[in-house]
C-alpha positions in Angstrom: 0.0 0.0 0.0 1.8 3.5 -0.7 1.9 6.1 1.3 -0.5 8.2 -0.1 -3.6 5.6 0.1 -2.0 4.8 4.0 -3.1 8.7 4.7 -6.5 8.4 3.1 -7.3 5.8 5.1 -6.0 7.1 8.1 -7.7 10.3 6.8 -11.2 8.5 6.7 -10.6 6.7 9.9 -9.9 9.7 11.8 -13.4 11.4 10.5 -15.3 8.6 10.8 -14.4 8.4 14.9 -15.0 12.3 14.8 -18.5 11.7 13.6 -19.2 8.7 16.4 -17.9 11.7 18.9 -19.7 14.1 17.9 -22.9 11.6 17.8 -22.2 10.8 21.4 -22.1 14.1 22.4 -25.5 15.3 20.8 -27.7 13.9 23.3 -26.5 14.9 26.3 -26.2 18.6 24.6 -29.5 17.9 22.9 -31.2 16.8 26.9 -28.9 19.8 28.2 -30.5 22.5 25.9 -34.2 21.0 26.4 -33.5 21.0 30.5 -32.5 24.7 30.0 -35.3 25.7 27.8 -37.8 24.3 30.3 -36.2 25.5 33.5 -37.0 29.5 31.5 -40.5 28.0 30.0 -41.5 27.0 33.3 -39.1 28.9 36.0 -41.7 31.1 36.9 -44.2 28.2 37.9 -44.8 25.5 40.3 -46.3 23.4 38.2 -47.4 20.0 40.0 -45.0 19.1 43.2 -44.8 15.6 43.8 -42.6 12.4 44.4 -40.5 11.4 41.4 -38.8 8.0 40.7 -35.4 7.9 42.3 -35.8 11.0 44.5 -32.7 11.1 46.4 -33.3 14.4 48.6 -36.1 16.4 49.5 -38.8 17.9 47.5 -38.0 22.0 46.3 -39.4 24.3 48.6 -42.1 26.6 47.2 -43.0 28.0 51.0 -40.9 29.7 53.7 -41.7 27.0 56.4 -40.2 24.7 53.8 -37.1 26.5 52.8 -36.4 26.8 56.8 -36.8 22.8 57.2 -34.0 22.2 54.0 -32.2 24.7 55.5 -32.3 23.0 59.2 -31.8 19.6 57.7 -28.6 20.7 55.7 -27.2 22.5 58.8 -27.7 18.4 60.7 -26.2 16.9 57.8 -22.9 19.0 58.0 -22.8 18.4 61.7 -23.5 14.7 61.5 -21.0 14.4 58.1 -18.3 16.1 60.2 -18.9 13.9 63.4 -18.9 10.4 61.1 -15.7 11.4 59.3 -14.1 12.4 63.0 -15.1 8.8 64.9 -14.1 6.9 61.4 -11.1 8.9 61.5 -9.8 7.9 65.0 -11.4 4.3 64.7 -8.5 4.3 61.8 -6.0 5.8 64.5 -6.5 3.7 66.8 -6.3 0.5 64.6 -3.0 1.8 62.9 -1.4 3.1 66.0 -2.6 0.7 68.5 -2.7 -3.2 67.1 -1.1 -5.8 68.9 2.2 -5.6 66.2 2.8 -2.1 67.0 2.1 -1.9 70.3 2.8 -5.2 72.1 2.1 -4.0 75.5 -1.3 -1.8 75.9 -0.6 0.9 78.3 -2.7 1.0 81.7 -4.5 4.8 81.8 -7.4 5.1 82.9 -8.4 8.3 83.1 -7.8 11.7 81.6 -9.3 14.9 82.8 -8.9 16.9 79.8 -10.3 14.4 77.3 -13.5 13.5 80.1 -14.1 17.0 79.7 -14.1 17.3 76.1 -16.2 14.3 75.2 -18.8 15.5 77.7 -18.9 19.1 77.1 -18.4 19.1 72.9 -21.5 16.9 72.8 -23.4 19.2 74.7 -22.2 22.0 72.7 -23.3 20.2 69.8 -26.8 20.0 70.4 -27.3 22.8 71.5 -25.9 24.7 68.1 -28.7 22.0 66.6 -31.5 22.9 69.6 -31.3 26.8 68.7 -32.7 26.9 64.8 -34.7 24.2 65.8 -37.0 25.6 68.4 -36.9 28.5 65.7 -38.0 26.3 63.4 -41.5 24.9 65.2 -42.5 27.5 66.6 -42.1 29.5 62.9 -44.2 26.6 61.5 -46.7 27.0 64.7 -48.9 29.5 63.8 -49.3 33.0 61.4 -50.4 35.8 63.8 -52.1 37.0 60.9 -53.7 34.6 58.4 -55.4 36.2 55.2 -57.4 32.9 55.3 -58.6 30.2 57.2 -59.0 26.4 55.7 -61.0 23.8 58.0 -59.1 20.1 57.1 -61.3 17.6 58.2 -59.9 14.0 57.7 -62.5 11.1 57.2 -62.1 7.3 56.6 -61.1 7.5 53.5 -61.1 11.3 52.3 -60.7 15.3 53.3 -63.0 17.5 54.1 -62.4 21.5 53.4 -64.3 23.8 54.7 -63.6 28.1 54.5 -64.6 29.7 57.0 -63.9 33.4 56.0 -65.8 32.6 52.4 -69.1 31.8 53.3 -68.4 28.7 55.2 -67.9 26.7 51.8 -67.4 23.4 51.9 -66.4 20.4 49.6 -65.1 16.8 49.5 -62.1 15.3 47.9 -61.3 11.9 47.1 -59.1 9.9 45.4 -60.0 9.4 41.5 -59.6 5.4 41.0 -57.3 3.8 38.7 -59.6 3.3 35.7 -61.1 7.1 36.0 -57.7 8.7 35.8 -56.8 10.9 32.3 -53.8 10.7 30.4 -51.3 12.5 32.5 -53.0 12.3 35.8 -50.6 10.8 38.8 -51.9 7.5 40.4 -53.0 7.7 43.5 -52.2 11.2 43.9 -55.2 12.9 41.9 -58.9 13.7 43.4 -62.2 14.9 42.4 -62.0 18.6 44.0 -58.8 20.3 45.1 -58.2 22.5 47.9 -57.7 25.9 46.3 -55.8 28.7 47.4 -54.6 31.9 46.4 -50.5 32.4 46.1 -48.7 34.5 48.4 -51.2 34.5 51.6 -50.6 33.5 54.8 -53.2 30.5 55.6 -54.1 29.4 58.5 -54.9 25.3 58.5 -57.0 24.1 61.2 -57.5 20.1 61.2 -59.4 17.7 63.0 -60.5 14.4 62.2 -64.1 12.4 62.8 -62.7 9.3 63.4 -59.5 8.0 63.4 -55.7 9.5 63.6 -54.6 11.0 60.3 -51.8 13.1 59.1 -52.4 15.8 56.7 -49.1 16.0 54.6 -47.8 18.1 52.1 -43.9 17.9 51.5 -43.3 20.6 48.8 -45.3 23.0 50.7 -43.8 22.0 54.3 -47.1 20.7 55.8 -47.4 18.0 58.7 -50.4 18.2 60.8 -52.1 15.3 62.6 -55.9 14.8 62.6 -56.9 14.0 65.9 -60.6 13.2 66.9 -61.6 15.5 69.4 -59.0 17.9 68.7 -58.0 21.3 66.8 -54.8 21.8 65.5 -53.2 24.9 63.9 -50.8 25.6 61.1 -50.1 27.6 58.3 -49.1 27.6 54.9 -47.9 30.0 51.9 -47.9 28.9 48.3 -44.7 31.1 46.9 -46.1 30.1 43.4 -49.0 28.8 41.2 -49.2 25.4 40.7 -50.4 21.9 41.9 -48.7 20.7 45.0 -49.3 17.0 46.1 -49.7 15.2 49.5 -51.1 12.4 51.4 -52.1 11.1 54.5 -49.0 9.4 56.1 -50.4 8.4 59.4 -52.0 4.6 58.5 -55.7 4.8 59.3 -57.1 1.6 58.1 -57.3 -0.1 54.8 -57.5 2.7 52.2 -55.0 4.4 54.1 -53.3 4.6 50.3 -56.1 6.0 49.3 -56.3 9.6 51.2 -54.4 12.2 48.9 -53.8 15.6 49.0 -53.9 18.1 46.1 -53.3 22.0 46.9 -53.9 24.2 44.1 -52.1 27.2 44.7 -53.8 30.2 42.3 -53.3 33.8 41.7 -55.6 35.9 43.9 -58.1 37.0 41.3 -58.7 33.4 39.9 -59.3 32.7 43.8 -61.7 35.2 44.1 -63.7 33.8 40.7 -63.4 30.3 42.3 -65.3 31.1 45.5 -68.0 32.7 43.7 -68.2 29.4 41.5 -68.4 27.4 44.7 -70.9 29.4 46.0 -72.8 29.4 43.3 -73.0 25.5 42.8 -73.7 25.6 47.0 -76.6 27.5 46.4 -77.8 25.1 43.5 -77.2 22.1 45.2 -80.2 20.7 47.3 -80.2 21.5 50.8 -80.6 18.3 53.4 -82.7 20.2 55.2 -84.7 21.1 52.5 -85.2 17.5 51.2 -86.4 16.3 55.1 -88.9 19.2 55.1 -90.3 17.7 51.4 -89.9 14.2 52.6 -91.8 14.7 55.6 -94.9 17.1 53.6 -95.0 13.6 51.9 -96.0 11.8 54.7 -99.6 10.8 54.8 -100.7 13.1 58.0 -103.6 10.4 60.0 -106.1 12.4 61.7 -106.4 12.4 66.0 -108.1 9.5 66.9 -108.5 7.7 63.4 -107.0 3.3 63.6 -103.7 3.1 61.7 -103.3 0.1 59.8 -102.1 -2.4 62.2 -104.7 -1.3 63.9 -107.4 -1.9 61.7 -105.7 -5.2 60.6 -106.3 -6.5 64.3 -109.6 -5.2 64.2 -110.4 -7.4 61.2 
C-alpha cells in the first residue's frame, strides 16, 4: 500500500471516529439544551410538586416553612458528616497506631481529665448549636399571627373535608380518582375529584381535626405536617410562593385505604381565587339543601287524623 492511500485511510478513519464523537455528544447537549429551555419556560411556575422516581433528597421548597426545614436539615447533615468522618477517622488511628504488632504492651491509663471533659462538654455544645434553629424552626411553623385565610381540614375514613370559614363557610369533599377514572397524564394515586384551592402569596391558616381515626395531613413541597386527631383542633399555616399543583397524602396509617387519602393543593393567583369562590358558591346554592329535602320528605308523609286506627290497627280489628 503507498503512502499516499495509508493517509487516506488514516484520513477517513480519523473522520469517521469524529462523527461517532460528535454523535455521542448530541444527546447529552440535545437533553442539556431541552432541560434549560424548560427550566426558562416553566421557571416562573410550580407546576405539580410531587414524588419522582429515584428521588434522592427532599422535594424543592415553594413556602418559607419549607425553605427553613432544608435549610435545618442541611445545617444536621454537615454536623453529623463532620462527626462520622471524625469517629471513622480515630477508629483508623487507633487501629494503625494501637494493634497488637505495633504496640505489644497496651498501656494501663485510665483516666484523663482533659479528654473527660471534652467528650462531655463538645457533645453538649453540639446539640445545643442543633437545639437553637430548631425551636426556631417549630415555633415559625406554629402559627401566622395573621392569616389572610382560614381552611378547615377535616380528615375522614377515607377522604378530606375542606371547609372556609372566612368565604361563606364553603365546603367540599375530595377523594381519590380510581385507577380506571384517571386521564392521560394524571398521577396515580395522587389525583382527586375537587382540590383544595388557594390563592399564592397569603398566609393560611390550616386548622385540622378528624371524625374518626388518627390521620396526618401532609404536604412535602409545601412544608405541611399536621395530625388529625378526633376531638382535637390543630393549627398551622401555609404559603404557596407560586401557582401550581402541590401533592400530599395522609401518612399516618388509618385503616385499609389508608393509600387512598391524597392531597392536592392548588395554589392560584388571587383574582382566579376570588372567581373560584363565587363558583363554589354558586354551585352551594344550587345544590339541594338536606334540610330542605327532610322538610319535602316529611310534607310527603300521609298526616292520619287524632283518633283515626292506623293500619295495624285496623288489621287487628279485622
Amino acid at each position: 500500500m503507498s503512502p499516499a492511500t495509508g493517509d487516506k485511510s488514516d484520513g477517513v478513519g480519523r473522520t469517521k471516529r469524529g462523527d461517532q464523537s460528535m454523535q455521542l455528544l448530541r444527546r447529552p447537549l440535545a437533553a442539556l439544551t431541552t432541560l434549560m429551555l424548560a427550566c426558562l419556560t416553566y421557571g416562573g411556575a410550580a407546576l405539580a410538586q410531587a414524588p419522582r422516581p429515584w428521588e434522592m433528597g427532599m422535594q424543592p421548597a415553594f413556602s418559607p416553612v419549607k425553605q427553613r426545614i432544608i435549610e435545618l436539615h442541611d445545617l444536621v447533615l454537615v454536623i453529623i458528616t463532620l462527626i462520622t468522618l471524625f469517629v471513622a477517622g480515630l477508629l483508623a488511628w487507633v487501629m494503625y497506631r494501637y494493634n497488637a504488632k505495633r504496640n505489644p504492651v497496651p498501656g494501663r491509663a485510665s483516666h484523663n481529665t482533659i479528654l473527660e471533659v471534652a467528650w462531655t462538654v463538645l457533645p453538649v455544645l453540639i446539640l445545643v448549636v442543633i437545639a437553637i434553629p430548631s425551636f426556631r424552626l417549630i415555633y415559625y411553623q406554629d402559627r401566622t399571627p395573621n392569616p389572610d385565610l382560614t381552611v378547615k381540614v377535616t380528615a375522614h375514613q377515607w377522604y378530606w373535608e375542606y371547609s372556609y370559614p372566612d368565604q361563606g363557610n364553603i365546603d367540599i369533599e375530595s377523594r381519590y380518582i380510581h385507577d380506571e377514572d384517571l386521564k392521560p397524564g394524571q398521577l396515580r394515586l395522587l389525583e382527586v375529584d375537587n382540590q383544595l384551592v388557594i390563592p399564592v402569596g397569603k398566609n393560611i391558616r390550616i386548622l385540622t381535626g378528624s371524625t374518626d381515626v388518627i390521620h396526618s395531613f401532609f404536604i412535602p413541597s409545601l412544608g405541611v405536617q399536621r395530625y388529625a386527631i378526633p376531638g382535637r383542633t390543630i393549627e398551622t399555616w401555609v404559603r404557596a410562593d407560586k401557582p401550581g399543583v402541590y401533592y400530599g397524602e395522609c401518612n399516618q396509617i388509618c385503616g385499609q385505604d389508608h393509600s387512598r387519602m391524597p392531597i392536592a393543593v392548588h395554589a392560584v393567583p388571587e383574582a382566579e381565587f376570588t372567581a373560584w369562590v363565587e363558583q363554589a358558591k354558586k354551585s352551594a346554592s344550587a345544590a339541594p339543601q338536606p334540610q330542605a329535602a327532610a322538610r319535602l320528605q316529611t310534607a310527603a308523609v300521609e298526616v292520619v287524623p287524632q283518633g283515626a286506627p292506623t293500619g295495624s290497627e285496623q288489621e287487628i280489628r279485622q
